[in-house]
C-alpha positions in Angstrom: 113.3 57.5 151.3 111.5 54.2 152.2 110.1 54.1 149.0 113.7 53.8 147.2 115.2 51.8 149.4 112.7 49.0 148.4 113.1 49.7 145.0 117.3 49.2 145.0 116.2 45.9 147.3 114.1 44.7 144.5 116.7 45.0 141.7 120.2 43.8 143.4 118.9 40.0 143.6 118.1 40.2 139.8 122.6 40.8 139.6 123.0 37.7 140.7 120.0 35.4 139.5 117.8 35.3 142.8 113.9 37.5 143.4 114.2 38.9 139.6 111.2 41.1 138.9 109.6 41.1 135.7 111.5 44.0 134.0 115.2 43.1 135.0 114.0 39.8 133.3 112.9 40.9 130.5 116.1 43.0 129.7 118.8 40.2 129.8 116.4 37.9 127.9 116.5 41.0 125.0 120.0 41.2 125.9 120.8 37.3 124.4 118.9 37.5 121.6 120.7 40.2 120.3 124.1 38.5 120.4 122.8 35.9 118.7 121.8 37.8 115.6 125.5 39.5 115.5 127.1 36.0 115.7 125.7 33.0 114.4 122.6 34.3 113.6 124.4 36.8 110.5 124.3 35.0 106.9 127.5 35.8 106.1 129.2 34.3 109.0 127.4 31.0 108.5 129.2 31.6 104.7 132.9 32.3 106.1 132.4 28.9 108.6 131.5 26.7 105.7 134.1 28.1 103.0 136.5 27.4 105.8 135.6 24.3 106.7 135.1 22.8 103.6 137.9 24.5 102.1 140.1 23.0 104.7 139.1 19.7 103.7 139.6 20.3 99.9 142.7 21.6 101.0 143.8 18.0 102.7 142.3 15.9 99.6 144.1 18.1 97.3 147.1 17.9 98.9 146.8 13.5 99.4 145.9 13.9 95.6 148.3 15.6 94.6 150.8 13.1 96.6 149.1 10.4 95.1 149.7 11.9 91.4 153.3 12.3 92.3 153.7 9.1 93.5 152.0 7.3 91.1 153.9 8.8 88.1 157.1 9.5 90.6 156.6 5.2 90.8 156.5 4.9 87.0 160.6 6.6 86.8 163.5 4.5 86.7 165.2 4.2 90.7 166.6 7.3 91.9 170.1 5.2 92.0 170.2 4.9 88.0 169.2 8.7 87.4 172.1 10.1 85.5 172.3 13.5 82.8 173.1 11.7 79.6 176.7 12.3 78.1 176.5 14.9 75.6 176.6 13.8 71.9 180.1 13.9 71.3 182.0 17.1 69.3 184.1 16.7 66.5 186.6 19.7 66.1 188.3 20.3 63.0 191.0 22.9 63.1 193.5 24.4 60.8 197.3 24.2 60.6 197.6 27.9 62.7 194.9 25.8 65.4 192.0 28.2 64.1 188.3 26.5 64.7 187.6 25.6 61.0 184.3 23.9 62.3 182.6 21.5 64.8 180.5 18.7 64.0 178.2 16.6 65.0 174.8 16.1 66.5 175.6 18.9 68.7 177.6 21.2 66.1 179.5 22.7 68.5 182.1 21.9 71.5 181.0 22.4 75.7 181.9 25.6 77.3 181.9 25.8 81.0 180.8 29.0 82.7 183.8 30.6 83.4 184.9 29.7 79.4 182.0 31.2 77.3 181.1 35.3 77.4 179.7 36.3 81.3 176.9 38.1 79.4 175.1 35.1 77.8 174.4 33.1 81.7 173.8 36.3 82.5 171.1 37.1 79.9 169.8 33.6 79.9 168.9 33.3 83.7 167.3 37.4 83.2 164.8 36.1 81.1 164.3 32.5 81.2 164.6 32.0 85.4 165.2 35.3 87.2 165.2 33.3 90.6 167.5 30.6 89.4 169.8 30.9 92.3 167.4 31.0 95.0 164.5 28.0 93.6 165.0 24.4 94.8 164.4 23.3 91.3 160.6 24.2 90.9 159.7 27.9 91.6 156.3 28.2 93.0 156.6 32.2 92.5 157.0 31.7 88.8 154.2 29.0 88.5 151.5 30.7 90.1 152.5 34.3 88.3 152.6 31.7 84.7 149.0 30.6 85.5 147.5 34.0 86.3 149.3 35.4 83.0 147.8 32.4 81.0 144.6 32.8 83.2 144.3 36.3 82.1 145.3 35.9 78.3 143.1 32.8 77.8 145.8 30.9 76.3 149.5 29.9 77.6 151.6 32.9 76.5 153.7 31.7 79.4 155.8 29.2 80.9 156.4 28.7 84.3 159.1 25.9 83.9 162.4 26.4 85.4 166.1 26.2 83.7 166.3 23.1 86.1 163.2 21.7 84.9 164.3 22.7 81.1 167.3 20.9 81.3 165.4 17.7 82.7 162.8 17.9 79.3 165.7 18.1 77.1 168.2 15.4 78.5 165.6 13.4 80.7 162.6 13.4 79.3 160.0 13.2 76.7 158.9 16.7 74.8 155.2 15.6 75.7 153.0 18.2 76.9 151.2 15.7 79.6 150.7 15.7 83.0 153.0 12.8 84.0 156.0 14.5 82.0 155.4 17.4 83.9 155.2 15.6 87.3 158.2 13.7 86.3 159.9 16.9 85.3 159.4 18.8 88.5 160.8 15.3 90.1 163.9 15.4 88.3 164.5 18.8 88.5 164.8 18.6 92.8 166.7 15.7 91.5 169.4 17.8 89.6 169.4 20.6 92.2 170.2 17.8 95.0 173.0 15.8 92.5 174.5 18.7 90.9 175.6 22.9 91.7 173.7 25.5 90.3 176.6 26.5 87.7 176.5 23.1 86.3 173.2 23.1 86.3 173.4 26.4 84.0 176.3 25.4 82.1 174.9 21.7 80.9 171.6 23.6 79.9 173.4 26.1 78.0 175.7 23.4 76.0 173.0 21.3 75.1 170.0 23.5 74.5 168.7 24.2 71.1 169.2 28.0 69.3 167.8 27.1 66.1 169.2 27.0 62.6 170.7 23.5 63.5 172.4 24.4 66.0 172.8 23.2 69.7 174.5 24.7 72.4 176.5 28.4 73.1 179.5 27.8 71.3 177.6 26.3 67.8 175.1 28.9 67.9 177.7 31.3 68.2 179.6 30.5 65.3 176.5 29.3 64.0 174.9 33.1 63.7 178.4 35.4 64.6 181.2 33.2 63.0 182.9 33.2 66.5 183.4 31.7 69.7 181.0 31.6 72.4 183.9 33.2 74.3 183.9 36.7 72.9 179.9 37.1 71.9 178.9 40.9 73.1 176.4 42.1 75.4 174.3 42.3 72.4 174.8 39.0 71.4 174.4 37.5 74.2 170.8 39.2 74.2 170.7 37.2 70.7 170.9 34.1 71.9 169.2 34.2 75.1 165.9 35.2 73.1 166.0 32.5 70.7 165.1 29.7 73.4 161.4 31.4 73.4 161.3 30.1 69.8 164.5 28.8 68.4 163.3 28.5 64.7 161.1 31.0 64.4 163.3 33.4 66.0 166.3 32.6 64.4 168.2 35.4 62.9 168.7 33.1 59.8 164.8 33.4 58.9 164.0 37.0 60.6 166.5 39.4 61.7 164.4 42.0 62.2 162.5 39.7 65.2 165.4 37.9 66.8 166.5 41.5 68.0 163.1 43.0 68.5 163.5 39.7 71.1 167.0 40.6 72.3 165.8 44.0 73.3 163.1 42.5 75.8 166.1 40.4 77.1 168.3 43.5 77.4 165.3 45.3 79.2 165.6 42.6 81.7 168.6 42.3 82.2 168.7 46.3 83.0 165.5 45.9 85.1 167.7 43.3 87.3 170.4 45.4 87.8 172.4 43.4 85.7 173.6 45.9 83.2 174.0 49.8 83.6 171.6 52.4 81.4 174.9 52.8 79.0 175.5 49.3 78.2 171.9 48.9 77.3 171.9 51.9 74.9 174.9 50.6 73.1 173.7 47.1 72.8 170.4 47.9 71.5 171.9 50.3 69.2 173.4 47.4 67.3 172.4 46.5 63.8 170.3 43.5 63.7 172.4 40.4 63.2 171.5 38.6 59.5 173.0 35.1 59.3 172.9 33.0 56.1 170.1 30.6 56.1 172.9 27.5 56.2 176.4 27.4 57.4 178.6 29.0 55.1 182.4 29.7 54.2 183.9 27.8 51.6 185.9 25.7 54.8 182.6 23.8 55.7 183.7 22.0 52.5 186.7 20.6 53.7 184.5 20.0 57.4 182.3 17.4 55.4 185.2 15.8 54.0 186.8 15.5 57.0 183.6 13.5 58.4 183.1 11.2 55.9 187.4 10.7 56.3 187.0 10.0 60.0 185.3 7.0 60.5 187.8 4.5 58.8 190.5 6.5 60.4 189.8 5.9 64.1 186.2 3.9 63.9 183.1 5.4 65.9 183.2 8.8 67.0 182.0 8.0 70.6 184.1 11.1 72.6 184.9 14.3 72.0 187.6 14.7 69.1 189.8 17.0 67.9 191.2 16.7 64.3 194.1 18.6 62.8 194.0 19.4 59.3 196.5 20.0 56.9 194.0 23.7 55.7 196.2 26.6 55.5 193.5 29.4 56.7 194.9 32.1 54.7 195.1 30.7 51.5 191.4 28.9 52.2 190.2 32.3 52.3 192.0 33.8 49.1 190.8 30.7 47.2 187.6 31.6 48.1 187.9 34.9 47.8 189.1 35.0 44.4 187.0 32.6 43.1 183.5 34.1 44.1 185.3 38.0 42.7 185.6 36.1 39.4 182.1 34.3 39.8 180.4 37.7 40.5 182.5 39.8 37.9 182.0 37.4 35.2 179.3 34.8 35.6 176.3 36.3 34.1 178.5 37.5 30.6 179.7 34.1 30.4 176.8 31.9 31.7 179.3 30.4 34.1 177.3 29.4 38.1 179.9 27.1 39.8 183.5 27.1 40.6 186.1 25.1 42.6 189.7 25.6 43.6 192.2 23.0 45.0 195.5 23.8 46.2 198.1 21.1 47.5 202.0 20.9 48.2 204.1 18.8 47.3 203.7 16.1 50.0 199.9 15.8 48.9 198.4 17.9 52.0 195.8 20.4 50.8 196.2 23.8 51.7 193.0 25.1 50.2 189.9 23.7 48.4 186.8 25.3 47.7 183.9 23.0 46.4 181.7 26.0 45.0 180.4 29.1 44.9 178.8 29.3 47.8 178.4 26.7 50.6 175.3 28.4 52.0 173.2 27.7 48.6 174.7 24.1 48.0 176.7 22.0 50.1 177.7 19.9 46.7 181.6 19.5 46.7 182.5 20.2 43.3 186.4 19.5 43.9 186.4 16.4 45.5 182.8 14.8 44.9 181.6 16.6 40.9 183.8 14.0 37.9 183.5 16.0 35.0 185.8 15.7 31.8 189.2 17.0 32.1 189.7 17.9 28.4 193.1 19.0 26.7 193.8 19.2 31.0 194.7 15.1 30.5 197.3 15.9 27.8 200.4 15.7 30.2 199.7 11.9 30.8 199.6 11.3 27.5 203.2 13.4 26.8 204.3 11.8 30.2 203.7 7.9 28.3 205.6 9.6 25.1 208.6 10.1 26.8 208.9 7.0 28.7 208.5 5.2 26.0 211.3 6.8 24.3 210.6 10.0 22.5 212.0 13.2 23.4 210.2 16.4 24.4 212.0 17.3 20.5 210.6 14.9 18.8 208.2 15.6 15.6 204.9 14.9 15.2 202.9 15.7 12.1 199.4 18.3 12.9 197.2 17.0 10.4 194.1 15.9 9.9 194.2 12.1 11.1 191.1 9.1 11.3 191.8 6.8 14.1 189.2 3.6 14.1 186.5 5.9 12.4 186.9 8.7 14.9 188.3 12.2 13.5 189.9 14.2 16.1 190.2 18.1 15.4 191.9 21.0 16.9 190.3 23.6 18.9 190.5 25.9 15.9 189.6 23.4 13.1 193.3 24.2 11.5 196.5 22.6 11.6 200.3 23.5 11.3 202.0 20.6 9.9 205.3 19.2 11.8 206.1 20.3 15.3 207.8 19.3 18.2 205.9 17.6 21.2 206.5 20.8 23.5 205.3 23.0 21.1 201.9 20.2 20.1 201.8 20.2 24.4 202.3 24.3 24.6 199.2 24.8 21.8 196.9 21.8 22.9 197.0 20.3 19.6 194.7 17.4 19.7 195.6 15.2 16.6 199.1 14.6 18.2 197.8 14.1 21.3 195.7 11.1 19.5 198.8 9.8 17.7 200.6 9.6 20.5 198.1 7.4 22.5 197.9 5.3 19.9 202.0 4.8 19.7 202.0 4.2 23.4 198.8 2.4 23.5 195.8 3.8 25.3 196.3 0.9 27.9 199.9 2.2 29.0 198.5 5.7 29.0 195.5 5.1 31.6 198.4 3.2 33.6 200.3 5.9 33.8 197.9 7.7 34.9 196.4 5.6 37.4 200.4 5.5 38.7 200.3 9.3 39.3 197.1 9.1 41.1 194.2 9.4 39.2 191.7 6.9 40.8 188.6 7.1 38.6 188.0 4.8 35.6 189.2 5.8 32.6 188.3 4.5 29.7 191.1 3.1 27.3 190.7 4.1 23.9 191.6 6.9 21.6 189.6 9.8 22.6 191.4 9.9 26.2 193.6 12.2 24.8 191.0 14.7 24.8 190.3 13.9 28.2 187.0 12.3 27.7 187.0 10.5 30.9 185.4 12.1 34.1 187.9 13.2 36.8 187.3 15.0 40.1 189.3 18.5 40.0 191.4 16.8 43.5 192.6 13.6 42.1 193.8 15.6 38.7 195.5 18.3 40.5 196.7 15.4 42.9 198.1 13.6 40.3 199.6 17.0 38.9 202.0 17.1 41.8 203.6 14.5 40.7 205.2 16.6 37.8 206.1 19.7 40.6 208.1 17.3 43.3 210.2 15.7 41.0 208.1 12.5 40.1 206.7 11.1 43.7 203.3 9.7 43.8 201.2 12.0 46.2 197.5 11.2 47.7 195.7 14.2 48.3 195.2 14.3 51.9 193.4 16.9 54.8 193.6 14.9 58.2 196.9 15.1 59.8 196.2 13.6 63.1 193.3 13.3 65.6 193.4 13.3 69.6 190.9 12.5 71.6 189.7 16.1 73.6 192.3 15.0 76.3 195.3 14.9 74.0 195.8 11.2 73.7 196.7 10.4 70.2 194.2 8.2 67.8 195.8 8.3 63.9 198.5 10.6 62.9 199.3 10.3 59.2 202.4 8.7 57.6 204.0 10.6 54.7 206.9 8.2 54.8 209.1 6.9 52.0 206.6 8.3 49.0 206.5 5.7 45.8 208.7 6.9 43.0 206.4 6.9 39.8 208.2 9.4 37.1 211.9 9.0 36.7 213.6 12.5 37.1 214.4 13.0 33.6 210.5 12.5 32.5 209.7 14.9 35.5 212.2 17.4 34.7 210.9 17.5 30.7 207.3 17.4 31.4 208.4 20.4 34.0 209.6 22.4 31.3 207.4 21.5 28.9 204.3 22.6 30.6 206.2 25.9 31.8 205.9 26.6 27.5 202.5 26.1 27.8 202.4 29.1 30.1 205.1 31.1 28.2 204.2 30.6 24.9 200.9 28.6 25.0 197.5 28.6 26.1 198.3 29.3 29.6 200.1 32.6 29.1 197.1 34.3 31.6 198.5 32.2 34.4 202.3 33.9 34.7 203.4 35.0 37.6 206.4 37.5 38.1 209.4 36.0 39.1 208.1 32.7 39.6 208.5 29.4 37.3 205.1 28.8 36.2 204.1 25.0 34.5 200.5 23.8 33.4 198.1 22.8 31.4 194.5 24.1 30.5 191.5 22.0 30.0 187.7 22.6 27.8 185.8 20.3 27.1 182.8 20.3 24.2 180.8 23.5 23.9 182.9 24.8 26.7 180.9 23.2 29.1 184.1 22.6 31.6 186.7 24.9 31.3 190.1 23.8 33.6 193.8 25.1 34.7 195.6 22.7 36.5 199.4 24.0 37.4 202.1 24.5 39.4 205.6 26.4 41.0 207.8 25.4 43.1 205.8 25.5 45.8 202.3 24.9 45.2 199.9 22.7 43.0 196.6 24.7 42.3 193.3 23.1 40.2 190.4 25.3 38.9 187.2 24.0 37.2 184.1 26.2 36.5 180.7 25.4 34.6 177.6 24.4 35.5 175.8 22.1 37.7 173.5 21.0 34.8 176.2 20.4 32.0 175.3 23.7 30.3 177.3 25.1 27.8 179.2 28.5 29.0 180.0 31.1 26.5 183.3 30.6 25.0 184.8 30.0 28.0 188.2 28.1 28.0 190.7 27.0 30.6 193.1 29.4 29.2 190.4 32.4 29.9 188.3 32.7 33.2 190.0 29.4 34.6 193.6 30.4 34.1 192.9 33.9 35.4 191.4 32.5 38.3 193.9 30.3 39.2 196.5 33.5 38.4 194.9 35.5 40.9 194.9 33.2 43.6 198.1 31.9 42.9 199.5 35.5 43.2 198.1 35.8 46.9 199.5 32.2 47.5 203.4 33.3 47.0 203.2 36.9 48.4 206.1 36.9 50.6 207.6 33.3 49.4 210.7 33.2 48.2 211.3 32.1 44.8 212.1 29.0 43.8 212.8 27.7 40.2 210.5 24.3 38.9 212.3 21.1 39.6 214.7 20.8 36.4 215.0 24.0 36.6 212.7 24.7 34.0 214.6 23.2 31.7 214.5 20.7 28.9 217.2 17.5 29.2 217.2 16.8 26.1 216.6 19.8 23.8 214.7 19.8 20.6 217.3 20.4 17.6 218.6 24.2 17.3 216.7 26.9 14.8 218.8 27.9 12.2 220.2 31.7 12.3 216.6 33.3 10.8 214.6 31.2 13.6 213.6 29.0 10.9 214.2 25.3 11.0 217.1 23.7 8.8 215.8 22.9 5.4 217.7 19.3 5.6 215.2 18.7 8.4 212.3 20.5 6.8 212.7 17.5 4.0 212.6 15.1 6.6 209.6 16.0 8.5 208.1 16.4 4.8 208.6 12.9 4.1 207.9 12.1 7.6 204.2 13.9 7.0 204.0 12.0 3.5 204.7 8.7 4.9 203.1 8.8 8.7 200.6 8.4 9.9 199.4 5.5 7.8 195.1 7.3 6.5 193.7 5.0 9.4 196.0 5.0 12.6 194.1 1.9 14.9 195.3 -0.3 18.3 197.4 -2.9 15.6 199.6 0.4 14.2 203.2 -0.8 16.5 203.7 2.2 19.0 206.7 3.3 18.5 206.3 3.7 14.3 206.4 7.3 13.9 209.4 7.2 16.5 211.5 5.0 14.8 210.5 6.4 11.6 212.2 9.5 12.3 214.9 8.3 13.4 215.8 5.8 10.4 215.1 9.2 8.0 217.6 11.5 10.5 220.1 8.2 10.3 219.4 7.1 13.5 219.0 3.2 14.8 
């Protein structure tokens, strides 16, 4: 017992640091060094301390060098007072008489849609796969930028973007394209910027009007009629899907160069867009069953035509285009269409027979407002305006001017003129069919295109007085005065001659072939409306009424006869020129004035192709489409001839007193060399003196 009670007094003073023996000692020194070893002793520890620490102090230099770079390129921005989102390059928007979009122009190529305005599947489809967290960011998604860099990280390469729509709209209105640092600090600046300044739909809807799809095209509502033919308003789930997966690579993507891509890429955005919640499992399976959309590498339809002339029209109309614009044409949709329509049937059904490429159609009224033109065959492979820009030779198409001087000058649409050969000044003219027919009236020498009276009579009215009368009636190119103008040697674009035509179908008025009607500014306020006022009187009646009915025989009994149309008074004139390369029928009813030219771009010849063939037909056809459901209406004059050539004897022969008379009249006129000194009105007067007249 004494023995352990000395032992328990020999270990209590080691508890509380007094009398420790040698063992109690020895334990709590073992005791600290093995704390140490567990603690600040163990390698790894020491590893942890110095990661943290130094990684803490990375962590506070990064971050001052990061504010540094901010502020240093932040420093090199314009103030924060004179940050603005550039207007957008103003629209031009051409529409039809029935208010139909025709086409927008300019930089832009199409008009701005606000949200609530364009299709809810294309903000929609744009925000599932360019900026999924668009509504919830501050302008700069960290999220986004960290899972861009460990994509890119893991790829080797940038395969993707972590750029927001904010930050996309800063690049494209803002800033520079450069891939630098500073642009992309300046960027990230502006985009806070824009999320401060402006909501998050007008954010999304000035990205979506201004950003590029591709093909020429910028914004929702050009791209959509760009690639669909429609308004941004009623583009389909599908769609939609399009256009959203263009902006990863506008050109490449672009449904004019690769079809088969662009939707490969609009399935990815329709996958998420369903991941999202955005669409159900059905409207995924329908949009993706869709066939792939195949646009025409350029903007086509035959009205882009009458777009580019409106453009270069609009300037000297209301000055700089420096707002949004909305011009009103005089373009009748329906019969734009049926021009263009008929004209590419008759290109396809008989260009390769005949070696015939191009075509062109112009249709105007009789005020001088043109309801259709169509400058070619197809707008897509040549934007080259072949009505109103291409001068080509007219041919026999010139003839009524000539007829038009005759009468003024005091013959009769009755008088005779001898078909024979005839030399004028060393030039020989001859008929299409290298034969002639002796005496005949001027209707009948107008109905059968008959080219040595056609020369005579230039030469009795003077070439000068003919290319004035012409000139009078609207044609505006040069024309050369000679001889040979009978022929129509002289280049004329397919408008002004068709232009100058109309005179003839309203009764004798000078028209000038015109497509702007007015133009408003976007807001309705008026900026040029056109003044069809108090038109100039430049045939009398009587010369209008004859030439009326003397170019309705050319479609009755003449060269024309492919151009009748049932129950309507038909009048004009057809048109080849050497080796057939231009072939033209220029006509008329009551109510319309119709031109059409085809040939070649390169002057080739076609193969026996004349106006009264492939043009005439054309121009038939059309025409036919033109009056379905118009009332009929006869030609002003009615069709008929004033001042009638004399009456056929009872066989339909003429009288043999007057047979004499045009024999001597063949015997002694025209003199073997007809030239500019022959007096004008010799055969005339001739005529007369042998029929007893003054």
């Amino acid at each position: 017992m004494a023995k352990k009670k000395n032992q328990r007094s020999r270990t209590e003073p080691s508890l509380f640091g007094g009398g420790a023996t040698a063992k109690p000692s020895k334990k709590k020194k073992g005791g600290g060094r093995k704390k140490s070893r567990s603690s600040a002793g163990n390698p790894l520890f020491r590893v942890l301390r110095f990661l943290s620490y130094w990684g803490c102090v990375a962590a506070v230099w990064g971050t001052i060098a990061v504010a540094g770079i901010v502020i240093y390129y932040g420093a090199k921005l314009p103030p924060v007072d004179e940050w603005a989102v550039p207007e957008r390059a103003p629209n031009v928007k051409i529409v039809a008489t029935d208010g139909s979009l025709i086409a927008n122009r300019g930089s832009t190529g199409g008009e701005a849609l606000s949200l609530d305005e364009m299709s809810p599947y294309i903000p929609m489809a744009v925000v599932a796969i360019e900026d999924r967290r668009f509504y919830s960011h501050f302008g700069v998604d960290p999220i986004g930028l960290a899972r861009a860099m460990a994509t890119n990280i893991a790829h080797g390469g940038v395969v993707q973007g972590g750029s927001t729509l904010t930050q996309q709209l800063a690049k494209n209105v803002l800033l520079s394209h450069a891939q630098t640092l500073e642009r992309k600090v300046q960027e990230a600046l502006m985009a806070i910027w824009l999320e401060h300044k402006y909501t998050k739909d007008q954010i999304l809807a000035m990205y979506l009007n201004r950003v590029y799809f591709g093909s020429g095209a910028y914004g929702v509502e050009a791209a959509s009629q760009r690639y669909f033919n429609k308004s941004a308003r009623d583009v389909t789930l599908g769609e939609a899907a399009l256009l959203a997966g263009l902006l990863k690579a506008p050109s490449r993507l672009s449904p004019a160069r690769d079809p088969e891509a662009a939707e490969e890429r609009a399935q990815v955005v329709l996958s998420a867009m369903h991941d999202q919640g955005m669409i159900g499992d059905s409207d995924m399976a329908t949009a993706m069953a869709r066939e792939p959309t195949r646009a025409p590498s350029y903007w086509s339809g035959a009205e882009n035509y009458v777009a580019d002339m409106v453009m270069r029209q609009l300037k000297p109309l209301v000055g700089e285009v420096d707002q949004d614009l909305v011009v009103y044409t005089t373009l009748d949709p329906g019969l734009e269409r049926d021009a263009e329509t008929t004209l590419q049937a008759a290109l396809d059904k008989n260009g390769a027979k005949d070696r015939v490429e191009q075509g062109a159609v112009v249709a105007i009224d009789a005020t001088g407002a043109i309801r259709a033109l169509v400058g070619g065959r197809d707008y897509a492979e040549s934007q080259y305006n072949r009505a109103a820009t291409a001068r080509r030779q007219p041919g026999s198409a010139f003839k009524p001017f000539v007829y038009a001087a005759a009468l003024e000058i005091g013959d009769r649409p009755g008088s005779v003129r001898n078909d024979a050969p005839i030399t004028i000044d060393n030039w020989t003219p001859e008929n299409y069919e290298k034969t002639y027919s002796g005496p005949m009236t001027l209707t009948n020498a107008l109905a059968h295109s008959v080219n040595t009276i056609a020369a005579q009579l230039v030469m009795e009215a003077s070439p000068g007085y003919v290319v004035d009368l012409a000139h009078r009636l609207g044609i505006s190119s040069d024309i050369t005065p000679n001889a040979s103008l009978a022929l129509g040697t002289s280049e004329v674009s397919l408008l002004e001659l068709t232009g100058a035509y109309t005179a003839f179908m309203n009764g004798g008025f000078k028209v000038t072939p015109y497509l702007i009607e007015t133009v408003e500014t976007d807001a309705g306020k008026p900026l040029y409306r056109n003044d069809r006022a108090n038109p100039q009187r430049v045939l009398s009646s009587q010369v209008a009424a004859n030439m009326n009915g003397m170019l309705m025989h050319v479609v009755t009994d003449g060269t024309g006869r492919a151009a009748q149309i049932p129950g309507w008074q038909v009048a004009g004139k057809t048109g080849t020129t050497q080796s057939s390369r231009d072939a033209l029928f220029v006509g008329f009813t009551a109510n319309l004035t119709a031109g059409v030219w085809v040939g070649n771009d390169d002057n080739s010849p076609m193969k026996s192709v004349t106006g009264g063939k492939l043009p005439a037909e054309i121009w038939h056809d059309f025409m036919v489409k033109a009056h379905k459901g118009v009332k009929s209406e006869p030609l002003y004059g009615g069709g008929r001839i004033i001042d009638p050539q004399p009456a056929p004897a009872a066989n339909g022969n003429t009288p043999d007193t007057l047979v004499e008379l045009l024999g001597r009249l063949g015997n002694e006129t025209p003199p073997a060399n007809v030239g500019e000194s022959q007096p004008k009105q010799h055969k005339r007067r001739t005529l007369m003196q042998l029929l007893g007249g003054g």
